[in-house]
N, C-alpha and C positions, 0 to 999 in steps of 0.2 A: 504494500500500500504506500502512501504519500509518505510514512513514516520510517520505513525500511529501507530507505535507499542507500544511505551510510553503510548500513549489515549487509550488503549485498556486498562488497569488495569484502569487507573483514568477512564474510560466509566463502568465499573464495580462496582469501590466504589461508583460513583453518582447512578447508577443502584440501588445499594443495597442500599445506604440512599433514593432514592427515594419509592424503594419499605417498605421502616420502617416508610415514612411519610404515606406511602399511609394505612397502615396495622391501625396505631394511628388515623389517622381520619376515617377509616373505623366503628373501634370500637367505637368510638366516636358516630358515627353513628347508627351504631346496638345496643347500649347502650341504644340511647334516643328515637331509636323505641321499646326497649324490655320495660323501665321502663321511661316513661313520665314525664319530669320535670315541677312540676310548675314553673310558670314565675316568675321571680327576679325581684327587684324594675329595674326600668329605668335604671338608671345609670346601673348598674353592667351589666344588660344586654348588655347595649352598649361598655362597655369596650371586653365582652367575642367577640359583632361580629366584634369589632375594630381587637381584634385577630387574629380572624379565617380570617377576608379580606386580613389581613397583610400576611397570610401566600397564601393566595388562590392569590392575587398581585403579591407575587414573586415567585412562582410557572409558574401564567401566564407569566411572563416578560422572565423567562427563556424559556417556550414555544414558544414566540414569538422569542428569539434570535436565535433557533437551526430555525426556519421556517424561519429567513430572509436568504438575500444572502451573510452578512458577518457573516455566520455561524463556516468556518471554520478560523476566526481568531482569534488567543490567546491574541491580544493584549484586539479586543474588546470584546470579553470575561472579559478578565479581567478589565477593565471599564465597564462593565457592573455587576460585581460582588463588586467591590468598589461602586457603584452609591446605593447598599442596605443597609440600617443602620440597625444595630441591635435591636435596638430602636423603630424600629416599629414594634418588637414583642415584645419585651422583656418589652418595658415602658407600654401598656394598660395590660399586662399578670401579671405585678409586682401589678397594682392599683386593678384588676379583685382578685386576691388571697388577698389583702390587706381586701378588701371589703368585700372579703369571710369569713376571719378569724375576723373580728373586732367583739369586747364584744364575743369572744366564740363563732363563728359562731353563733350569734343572728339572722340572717337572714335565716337560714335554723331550727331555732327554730320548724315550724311547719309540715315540712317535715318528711316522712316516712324515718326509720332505711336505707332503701335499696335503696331513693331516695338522702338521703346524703351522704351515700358511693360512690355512680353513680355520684356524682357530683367533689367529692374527688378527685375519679380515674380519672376523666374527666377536673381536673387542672392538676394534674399530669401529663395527658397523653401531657396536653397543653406547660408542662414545659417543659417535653423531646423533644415536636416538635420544640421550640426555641433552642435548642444545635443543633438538625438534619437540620434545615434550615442553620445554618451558616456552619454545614458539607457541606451540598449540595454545596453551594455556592462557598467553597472554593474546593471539586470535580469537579464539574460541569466546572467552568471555566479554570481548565487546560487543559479538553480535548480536546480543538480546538489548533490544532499549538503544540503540545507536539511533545518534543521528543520522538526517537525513544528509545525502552529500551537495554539496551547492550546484554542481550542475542540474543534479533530477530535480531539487528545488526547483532550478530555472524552467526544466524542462515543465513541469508538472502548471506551474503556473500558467506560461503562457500557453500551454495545450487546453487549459479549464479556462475558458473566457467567464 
C-alpha cells in the first residue's frame, strides 16, 4: 500500500541476505554429502552444532515473528532484532576455528588433502554466515513499519489526483 514502499527495498536486501545464507548452508551441505567428514573429537564437534543451532534459532525466531500477529510492527521488530547477540554465533564459531587451527591443524592430521580443504571452506563458509546473520537482522527488522521511500511518495501522489 501507500505505506510500504520504504519495506519494499529493505524486503529485498533481507531477500537477498536471506537467499546468501540459504546458498552457504546449502553448500555446506552438498559438500558433506559429496566428501564425508570424519568425526572430530567431542568438543569441536559440539562447538560447530552450537553454530549451526545459533544460526538455525534465529532464523526460526524470525520465522516465527513474520507468522505472529504483531508482524507488521517496527517497533517489535526491532526488539526482537536487539533481543539477538552476536555472540551466539560468533563466540562457539571463534572457539570451533581456534580448535581447528591449534598445533597446525593437529586435528585434521589424519585427514585426506580434499577432506581438509572441505572443512576449510566449511569455516569459512561459517564465518561469512556470522556477518550475513547480523545483515539479516539488521534488514529484516526495518521492514515492518518503514517508511515510505520519497520516490513512491512522488509516484503515488501524482498518480491519485
Amino acid at each position: 500500500g501507500r505505506r510500504g514502499g520504504g519495506g519494499l527495498a529493505r524486503a529485498a536486501e533481507a531477500a537477498g541476505t536471506l537467499r546468501r545464507i540459504a546458498h552457504r548452508l546449502g553448500g555446506i551441505a552438498s559438500a558433506r554429502i559429496s566428501v564425508p567428514l570424519p568425526q572430530l573429537d567431542e568438543e569441536t564437534e559440539a562447538l560447530l552444532h552450537r553454530v549451526l543451532a545459533a544460526i538455525c534459532t534465529r532464523l526460526e525466531a524470525w520465522l516465527s515473528f513474520y507468522e505472529s500477529p504483531g508482524c507488521l510492527s517496527g517497533r517489535a521488530a526491532l526488539t526482537r532484532a536487539a533481543a539477538h547477540s552476536g555472540d551466539e554465533i560468533a563466540q562457539p564459531l571463534e572457539l570451533f576455528g581456534r580448535r581447528l587451527e591449534a598445533d597446525g591443524f593437529a586435528r585434521l592430521a589424519g585427514w585426506t588433502l580434499a577432506q581438509r580443504r572441505q572443512l576449510l571452506a566449511e569455516l569459512q563458509s561459517l564465518r561469512r554466515l556470522e556477518v550475513l546473520m547480523v545483515e539479516l537482522d539488521r534488514y529484516i527488522a526495518s521492514v515492518p513499519g518503514a517508511a515510505p521511500s520519497p520516490a513512491l511518495s512522488v509516484s503515488l501522489q501524482t498518480s491519485n489526483p
